[in-house]
DSSP file (Angstrom, degrees, kcal/mol; ACC not computed):
  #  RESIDUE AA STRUCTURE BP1 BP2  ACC     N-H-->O    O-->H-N    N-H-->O    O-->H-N    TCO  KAPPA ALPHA  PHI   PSI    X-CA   Y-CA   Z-CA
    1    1 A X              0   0    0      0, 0.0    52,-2.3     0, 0.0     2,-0.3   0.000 360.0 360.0 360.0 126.8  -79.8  -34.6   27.1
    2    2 A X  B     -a   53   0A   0     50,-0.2     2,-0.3    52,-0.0    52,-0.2  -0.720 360.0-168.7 -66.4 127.4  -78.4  -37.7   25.5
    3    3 A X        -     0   0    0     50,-2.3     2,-0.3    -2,-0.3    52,-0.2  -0.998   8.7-150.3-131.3 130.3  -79.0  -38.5   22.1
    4    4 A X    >>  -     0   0    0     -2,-0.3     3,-5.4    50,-0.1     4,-1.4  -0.771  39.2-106.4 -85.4 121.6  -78.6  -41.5   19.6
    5    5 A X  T 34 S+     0   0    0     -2,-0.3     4,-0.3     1,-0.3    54,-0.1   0.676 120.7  53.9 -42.5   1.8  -78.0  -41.8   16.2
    6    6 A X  T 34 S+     0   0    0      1,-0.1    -1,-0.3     2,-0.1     4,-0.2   0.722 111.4  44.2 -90.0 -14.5  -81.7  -42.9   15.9
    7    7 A X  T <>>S+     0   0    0     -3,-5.4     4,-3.3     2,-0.1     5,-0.6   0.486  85.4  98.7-108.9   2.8  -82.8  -40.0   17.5
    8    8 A X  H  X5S+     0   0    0     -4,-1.4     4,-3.5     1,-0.2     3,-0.4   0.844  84.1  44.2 -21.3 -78.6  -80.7  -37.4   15.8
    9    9 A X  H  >5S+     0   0    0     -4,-0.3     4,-1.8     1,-0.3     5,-0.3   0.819 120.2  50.3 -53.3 -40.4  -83.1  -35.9   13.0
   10   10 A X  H  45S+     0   0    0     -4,-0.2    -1,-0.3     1,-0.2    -2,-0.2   0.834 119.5  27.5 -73.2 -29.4  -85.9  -35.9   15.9
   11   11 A X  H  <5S+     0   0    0     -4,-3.3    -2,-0.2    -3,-0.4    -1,-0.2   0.610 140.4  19.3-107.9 -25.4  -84.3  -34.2   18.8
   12   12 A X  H  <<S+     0   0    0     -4,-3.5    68,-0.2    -5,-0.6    66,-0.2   0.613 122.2  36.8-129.5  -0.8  -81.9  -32.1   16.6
   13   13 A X  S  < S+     0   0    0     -4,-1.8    -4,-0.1    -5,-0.3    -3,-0.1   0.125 122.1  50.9-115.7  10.0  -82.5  -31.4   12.8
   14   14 A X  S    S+     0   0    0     -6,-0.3    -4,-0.1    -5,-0.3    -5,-0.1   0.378  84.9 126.2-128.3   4.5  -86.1  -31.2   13.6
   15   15 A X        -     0   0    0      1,-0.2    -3,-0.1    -6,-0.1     3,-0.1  -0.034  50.8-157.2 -59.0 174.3  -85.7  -28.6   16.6
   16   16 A X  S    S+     0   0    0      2,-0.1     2,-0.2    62,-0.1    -1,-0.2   0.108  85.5  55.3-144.1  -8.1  -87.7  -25.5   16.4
   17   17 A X  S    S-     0   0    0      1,-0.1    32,-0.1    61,-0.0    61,-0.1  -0.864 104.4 -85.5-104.6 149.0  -84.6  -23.9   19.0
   18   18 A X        -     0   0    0     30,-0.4    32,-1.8    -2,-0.2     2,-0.5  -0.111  44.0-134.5 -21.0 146.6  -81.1  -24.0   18.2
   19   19 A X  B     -e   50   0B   0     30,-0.2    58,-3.5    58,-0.1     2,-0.5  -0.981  16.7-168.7-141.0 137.9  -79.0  -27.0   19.0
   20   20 A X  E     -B   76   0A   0     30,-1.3     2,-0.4    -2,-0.5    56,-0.2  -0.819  14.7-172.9-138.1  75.6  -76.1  -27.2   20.4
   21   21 A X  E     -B   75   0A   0     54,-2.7    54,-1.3    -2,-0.5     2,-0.8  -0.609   7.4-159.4-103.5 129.3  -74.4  -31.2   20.0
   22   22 A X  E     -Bc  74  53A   0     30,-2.9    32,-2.1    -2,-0.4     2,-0.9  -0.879   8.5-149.3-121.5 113.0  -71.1  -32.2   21.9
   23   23 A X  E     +Bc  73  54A   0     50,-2.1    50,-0.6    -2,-0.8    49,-0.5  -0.589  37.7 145.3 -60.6 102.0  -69.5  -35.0   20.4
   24   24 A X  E     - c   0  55A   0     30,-2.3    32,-1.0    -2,-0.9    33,-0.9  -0.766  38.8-146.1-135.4 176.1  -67.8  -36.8   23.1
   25   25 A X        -     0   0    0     -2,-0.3     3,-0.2    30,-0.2     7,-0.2  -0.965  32.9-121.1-150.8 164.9  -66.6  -40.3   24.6
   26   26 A X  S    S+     0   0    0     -2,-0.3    29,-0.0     1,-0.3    -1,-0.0   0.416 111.3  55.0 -99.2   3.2  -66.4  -41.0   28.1
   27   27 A X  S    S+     0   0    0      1,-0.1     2,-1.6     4,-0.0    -1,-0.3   0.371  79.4  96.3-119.1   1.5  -62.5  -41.9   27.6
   28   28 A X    >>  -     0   0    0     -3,-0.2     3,-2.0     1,-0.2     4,-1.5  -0.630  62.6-159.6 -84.0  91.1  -61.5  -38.6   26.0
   29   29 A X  T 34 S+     0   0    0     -2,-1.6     4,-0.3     1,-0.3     3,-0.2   0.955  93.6  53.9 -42.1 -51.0  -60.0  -36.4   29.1
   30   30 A X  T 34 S+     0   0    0      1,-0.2    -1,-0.3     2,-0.2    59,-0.2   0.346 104.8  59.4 -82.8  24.7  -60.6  -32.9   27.1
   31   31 A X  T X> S+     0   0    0     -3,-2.0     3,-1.9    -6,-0.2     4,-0.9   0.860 108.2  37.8 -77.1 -87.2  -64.1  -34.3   26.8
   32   32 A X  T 3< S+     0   0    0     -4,-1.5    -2,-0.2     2,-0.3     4,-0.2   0.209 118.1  51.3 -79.1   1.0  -64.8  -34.5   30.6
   33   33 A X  T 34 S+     0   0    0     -4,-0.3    -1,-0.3     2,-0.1    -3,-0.1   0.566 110.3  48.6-123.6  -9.1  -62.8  -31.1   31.3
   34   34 A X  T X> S+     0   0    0     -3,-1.9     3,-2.4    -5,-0.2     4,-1.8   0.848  95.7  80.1 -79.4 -29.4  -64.9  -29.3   28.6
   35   35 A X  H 3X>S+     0   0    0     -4,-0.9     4,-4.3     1,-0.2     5,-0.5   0.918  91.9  52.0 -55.4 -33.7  -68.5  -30.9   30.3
   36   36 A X  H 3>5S+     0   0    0      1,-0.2     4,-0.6     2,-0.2    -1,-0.2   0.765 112.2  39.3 -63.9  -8.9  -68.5  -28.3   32.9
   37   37 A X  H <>5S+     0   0    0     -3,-2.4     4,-1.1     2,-0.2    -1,-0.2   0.838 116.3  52.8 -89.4 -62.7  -68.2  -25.5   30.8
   38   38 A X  H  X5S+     0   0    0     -4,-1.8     4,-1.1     1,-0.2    -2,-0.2   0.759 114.9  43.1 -54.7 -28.2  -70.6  -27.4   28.4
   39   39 A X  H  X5S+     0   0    0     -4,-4.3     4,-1.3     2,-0.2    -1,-0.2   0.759 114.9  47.5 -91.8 -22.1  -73.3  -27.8   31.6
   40   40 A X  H  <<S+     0   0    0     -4,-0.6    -2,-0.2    -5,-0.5    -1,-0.1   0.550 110.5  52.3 -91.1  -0.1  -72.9  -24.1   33.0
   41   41 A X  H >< S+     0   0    0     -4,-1.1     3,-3.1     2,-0.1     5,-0.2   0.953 110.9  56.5 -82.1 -94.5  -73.4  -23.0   29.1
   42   42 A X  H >< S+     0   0    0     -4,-1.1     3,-0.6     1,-0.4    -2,-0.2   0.335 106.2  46.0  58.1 -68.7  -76.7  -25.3   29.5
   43   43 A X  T 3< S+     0   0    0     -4,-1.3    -1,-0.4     1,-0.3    -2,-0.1   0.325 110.6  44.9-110.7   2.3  -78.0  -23.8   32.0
   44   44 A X  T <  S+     0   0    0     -3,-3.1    -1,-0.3     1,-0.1    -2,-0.2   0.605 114.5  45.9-118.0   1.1  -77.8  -20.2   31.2
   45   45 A X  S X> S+     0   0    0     -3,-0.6     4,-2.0     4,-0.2     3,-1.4  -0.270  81.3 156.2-115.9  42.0  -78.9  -20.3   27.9
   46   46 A X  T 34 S+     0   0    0      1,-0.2     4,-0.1    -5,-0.2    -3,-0.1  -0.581  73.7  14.7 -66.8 100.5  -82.0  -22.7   29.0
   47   47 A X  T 34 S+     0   0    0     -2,-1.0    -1,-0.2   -29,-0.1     3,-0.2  -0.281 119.5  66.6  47.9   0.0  -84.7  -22.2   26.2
   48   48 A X  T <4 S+     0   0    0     -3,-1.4   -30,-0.4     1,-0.3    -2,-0.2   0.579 110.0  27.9-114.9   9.7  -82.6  -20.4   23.7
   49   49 A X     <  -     0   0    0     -4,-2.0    -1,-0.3    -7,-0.2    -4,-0.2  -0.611  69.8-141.6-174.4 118.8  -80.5  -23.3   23.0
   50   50 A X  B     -e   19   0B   0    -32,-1.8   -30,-1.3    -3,-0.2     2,-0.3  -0.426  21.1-152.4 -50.2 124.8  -81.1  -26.7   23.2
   51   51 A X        +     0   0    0    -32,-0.2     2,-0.3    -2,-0.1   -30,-0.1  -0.721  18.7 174.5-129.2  77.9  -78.1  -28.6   24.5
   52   52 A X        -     0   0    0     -2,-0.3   -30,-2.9   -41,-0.1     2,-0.3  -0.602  19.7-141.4 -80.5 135.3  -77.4  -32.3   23.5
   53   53 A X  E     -ac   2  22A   0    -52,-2.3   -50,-2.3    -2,-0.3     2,-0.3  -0.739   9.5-170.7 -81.7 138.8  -74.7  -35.2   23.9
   54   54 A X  E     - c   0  23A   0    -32,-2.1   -30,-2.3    -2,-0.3     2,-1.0  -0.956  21.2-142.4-129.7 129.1  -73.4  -37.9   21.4
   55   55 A X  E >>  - c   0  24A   0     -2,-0.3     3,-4.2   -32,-0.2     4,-1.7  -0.670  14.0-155.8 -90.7 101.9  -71.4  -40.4   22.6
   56   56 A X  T 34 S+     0   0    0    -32,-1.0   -31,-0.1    -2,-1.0    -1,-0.1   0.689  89.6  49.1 -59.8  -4.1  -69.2  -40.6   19.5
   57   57 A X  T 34 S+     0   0    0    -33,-0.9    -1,-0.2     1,-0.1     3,-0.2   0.742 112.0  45.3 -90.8 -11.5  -68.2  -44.3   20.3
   58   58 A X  T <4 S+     0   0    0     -3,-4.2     2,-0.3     1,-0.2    -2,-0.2   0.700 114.7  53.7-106.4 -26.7  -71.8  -45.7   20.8
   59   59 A X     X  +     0   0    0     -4,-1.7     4,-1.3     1,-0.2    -1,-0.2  -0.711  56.4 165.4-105.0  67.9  -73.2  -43.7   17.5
   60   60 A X  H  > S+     0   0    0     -2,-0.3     4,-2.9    -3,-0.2     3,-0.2   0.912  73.0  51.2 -19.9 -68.3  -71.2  -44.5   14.3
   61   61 A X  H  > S+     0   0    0      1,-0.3     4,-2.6     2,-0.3    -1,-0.2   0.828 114.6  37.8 -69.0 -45.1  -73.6  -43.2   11.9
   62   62 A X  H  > S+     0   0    0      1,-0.2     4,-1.1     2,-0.2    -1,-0.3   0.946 118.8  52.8 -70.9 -34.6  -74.3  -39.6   13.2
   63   63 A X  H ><>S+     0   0    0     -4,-1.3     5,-2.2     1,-0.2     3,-0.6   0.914 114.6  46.0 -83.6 -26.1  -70.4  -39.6   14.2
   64   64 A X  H 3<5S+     0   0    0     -4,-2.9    -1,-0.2     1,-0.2     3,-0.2   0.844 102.7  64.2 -59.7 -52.3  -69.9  -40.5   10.5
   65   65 A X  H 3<5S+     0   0    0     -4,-2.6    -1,-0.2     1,-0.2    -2,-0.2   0.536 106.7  35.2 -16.2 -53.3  -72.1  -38.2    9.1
   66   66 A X  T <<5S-     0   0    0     -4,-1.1    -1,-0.2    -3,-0.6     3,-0.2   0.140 113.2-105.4-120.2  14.1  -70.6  -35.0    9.9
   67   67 A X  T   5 -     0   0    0     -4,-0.3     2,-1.4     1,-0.2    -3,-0.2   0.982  46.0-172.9  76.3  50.3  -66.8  -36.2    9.7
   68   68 A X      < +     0   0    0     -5,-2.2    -1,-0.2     1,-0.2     3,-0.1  -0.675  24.6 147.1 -65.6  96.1  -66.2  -36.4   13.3
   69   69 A X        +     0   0    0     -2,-1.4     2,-0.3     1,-0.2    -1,-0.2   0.602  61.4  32.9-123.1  12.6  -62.6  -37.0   13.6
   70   70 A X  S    S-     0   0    0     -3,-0.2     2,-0.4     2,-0.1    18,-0.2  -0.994  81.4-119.7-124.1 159.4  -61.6  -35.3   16.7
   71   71 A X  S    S+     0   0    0     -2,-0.3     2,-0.2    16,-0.1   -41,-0.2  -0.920  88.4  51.6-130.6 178.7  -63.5  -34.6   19.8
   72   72 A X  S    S+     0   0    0    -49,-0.5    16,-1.2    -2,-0.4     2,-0.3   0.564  73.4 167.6 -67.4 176.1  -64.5  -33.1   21.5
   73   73 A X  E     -BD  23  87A   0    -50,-0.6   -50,-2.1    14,-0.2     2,-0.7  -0.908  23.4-151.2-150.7 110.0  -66.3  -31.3   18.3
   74   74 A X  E     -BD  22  86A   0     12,-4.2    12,-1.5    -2,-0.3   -52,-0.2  -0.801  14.0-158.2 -93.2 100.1  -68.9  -29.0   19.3
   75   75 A X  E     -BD  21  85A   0    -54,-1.3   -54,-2.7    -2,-0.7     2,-0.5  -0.493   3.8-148.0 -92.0 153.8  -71.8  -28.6   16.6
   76   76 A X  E     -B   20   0A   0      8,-3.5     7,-1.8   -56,-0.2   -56,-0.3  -0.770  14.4-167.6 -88.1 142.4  -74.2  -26.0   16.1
   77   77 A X        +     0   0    0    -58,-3.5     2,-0.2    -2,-0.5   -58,-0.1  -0.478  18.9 150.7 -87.5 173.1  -77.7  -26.3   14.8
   78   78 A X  S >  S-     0   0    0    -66,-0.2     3,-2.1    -2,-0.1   -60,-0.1  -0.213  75.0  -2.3-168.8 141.0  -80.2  -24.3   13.7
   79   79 A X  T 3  S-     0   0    0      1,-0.3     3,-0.1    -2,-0.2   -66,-0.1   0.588 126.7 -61.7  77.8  -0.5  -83.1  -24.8   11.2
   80   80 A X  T 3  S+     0   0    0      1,-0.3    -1,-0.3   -68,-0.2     2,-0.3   0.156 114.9 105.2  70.6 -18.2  -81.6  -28.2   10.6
   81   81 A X  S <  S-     0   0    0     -3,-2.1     2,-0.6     1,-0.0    -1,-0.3  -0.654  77.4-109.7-103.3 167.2  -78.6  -27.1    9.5
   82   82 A X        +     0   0    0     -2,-0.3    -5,-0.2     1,-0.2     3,-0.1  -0.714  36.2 170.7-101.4 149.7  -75.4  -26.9   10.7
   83   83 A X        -     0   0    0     -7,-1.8     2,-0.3    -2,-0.6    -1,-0.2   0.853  58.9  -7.4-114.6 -36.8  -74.4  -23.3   11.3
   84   84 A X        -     0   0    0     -8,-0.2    -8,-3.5    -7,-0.1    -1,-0.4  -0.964  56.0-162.9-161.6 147.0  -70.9  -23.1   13.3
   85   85 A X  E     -D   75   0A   0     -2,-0.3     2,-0.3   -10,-0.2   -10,-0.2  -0.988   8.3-164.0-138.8 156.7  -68.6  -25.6   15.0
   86   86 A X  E     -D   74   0A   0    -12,-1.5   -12,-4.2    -2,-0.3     2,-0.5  -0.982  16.1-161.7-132.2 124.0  -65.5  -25.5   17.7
   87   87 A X  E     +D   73   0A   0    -14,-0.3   -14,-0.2    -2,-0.3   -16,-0.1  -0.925  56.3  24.3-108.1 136.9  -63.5  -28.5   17.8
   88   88 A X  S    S-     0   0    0    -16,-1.2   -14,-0.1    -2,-0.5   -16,-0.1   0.122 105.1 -42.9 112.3 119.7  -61.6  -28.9   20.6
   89   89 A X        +     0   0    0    -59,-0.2     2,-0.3     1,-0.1    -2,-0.1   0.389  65.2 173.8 -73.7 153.4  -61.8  -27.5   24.3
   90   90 A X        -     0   0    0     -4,-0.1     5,-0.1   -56,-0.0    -1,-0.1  -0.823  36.7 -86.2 177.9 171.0  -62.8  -23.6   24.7
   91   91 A X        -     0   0    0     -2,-0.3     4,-0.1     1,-0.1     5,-0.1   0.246  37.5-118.5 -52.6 161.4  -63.6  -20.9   27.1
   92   92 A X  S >> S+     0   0    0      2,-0.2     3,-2.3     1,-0.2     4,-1.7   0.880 116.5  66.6 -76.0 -40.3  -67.4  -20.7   28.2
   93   93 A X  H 3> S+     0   0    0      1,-0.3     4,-2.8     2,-0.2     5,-0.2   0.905 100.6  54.3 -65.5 -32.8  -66.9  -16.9   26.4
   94   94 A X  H 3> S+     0   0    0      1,-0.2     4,-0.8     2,-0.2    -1,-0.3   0.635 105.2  44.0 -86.6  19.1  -66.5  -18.7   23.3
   95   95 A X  H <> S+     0   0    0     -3,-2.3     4,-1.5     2,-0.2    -1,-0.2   0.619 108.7  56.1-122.3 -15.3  -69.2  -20.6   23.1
   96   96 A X  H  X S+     0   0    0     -4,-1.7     4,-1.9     2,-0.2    -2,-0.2   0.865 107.9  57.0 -59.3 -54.5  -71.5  -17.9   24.2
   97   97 A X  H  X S+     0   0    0     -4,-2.8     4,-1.1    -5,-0.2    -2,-0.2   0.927 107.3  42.3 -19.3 -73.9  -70.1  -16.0   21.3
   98   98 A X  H >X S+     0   0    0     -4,-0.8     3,-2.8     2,-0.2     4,-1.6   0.976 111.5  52.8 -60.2 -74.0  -70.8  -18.2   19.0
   99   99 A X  H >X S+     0   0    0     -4,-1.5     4,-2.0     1,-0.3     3,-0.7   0.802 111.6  55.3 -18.5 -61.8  -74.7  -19.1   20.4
  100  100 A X  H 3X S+     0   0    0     -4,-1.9     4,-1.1     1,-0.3    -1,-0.3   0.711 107.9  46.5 -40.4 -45.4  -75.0  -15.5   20.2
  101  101 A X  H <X S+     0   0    0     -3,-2.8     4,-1.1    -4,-1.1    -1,-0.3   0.843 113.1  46.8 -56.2 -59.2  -74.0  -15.7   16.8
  102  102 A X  H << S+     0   0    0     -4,-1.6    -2,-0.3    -3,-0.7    -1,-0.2   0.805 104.3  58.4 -85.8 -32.7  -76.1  -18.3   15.9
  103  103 A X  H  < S+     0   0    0     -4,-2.0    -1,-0.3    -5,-0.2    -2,-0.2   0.871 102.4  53.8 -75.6  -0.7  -79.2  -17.1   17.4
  104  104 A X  H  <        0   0    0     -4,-1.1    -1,-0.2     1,-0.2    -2,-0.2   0.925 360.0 360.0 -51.2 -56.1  -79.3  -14.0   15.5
  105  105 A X     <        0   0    0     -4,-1.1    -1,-0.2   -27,-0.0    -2,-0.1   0.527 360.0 360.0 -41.3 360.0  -79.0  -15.8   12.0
């Protein structure tokens, strides 16, 4: 799901699931070689974490917000807060890890 800073707080500080936001731009190459990783993640933890895009070039304010200054930056959610981040490409195992992690908390 695509999200905008206007819809941030609703679709992700206001989840009642874990949230799972990949900061990207459509001109970052490790962007576009992490989405597959990021859509087969998706789709096997489908209801136990919520899995959103921001396109950091089209949302200032959110990208500003959490000090995005490389991507990709993959944040975690939970509660409204943010619980864990990976910036930077990584293995589907770590990001399972980490989900794991976070839904426990």
């Amino acid at each position: 799901m695509d999200i905008i800073d206007q819809t941030f707080e609703s679709e992700i500080l206001k989840s009642e699931t874990p949230v799972l936001v990949d900061f990207w731009a459509s001109w970052c190459v490790s962007c576009r070689m992490l989405m597959p990783v990021v859509e087969e993640f998706s789709q096997e933890f489908t209801g136990l974490v919520k899995v959103c895009r921001l396109d950091v070039d089209e949302n200032p304010a959110t990208t500003e917000r959490f000090a995005i200054h490389s991507i990709p930056s993959l944040l975690f959610f939970k509660n409204g807060r943010l619980v864990n981040q990976i910036i930077g490409t990584c293995t589907k195992s770590k990001l399972v890890a980490m989900a794991e992690e976070v839904i426990k908390k």
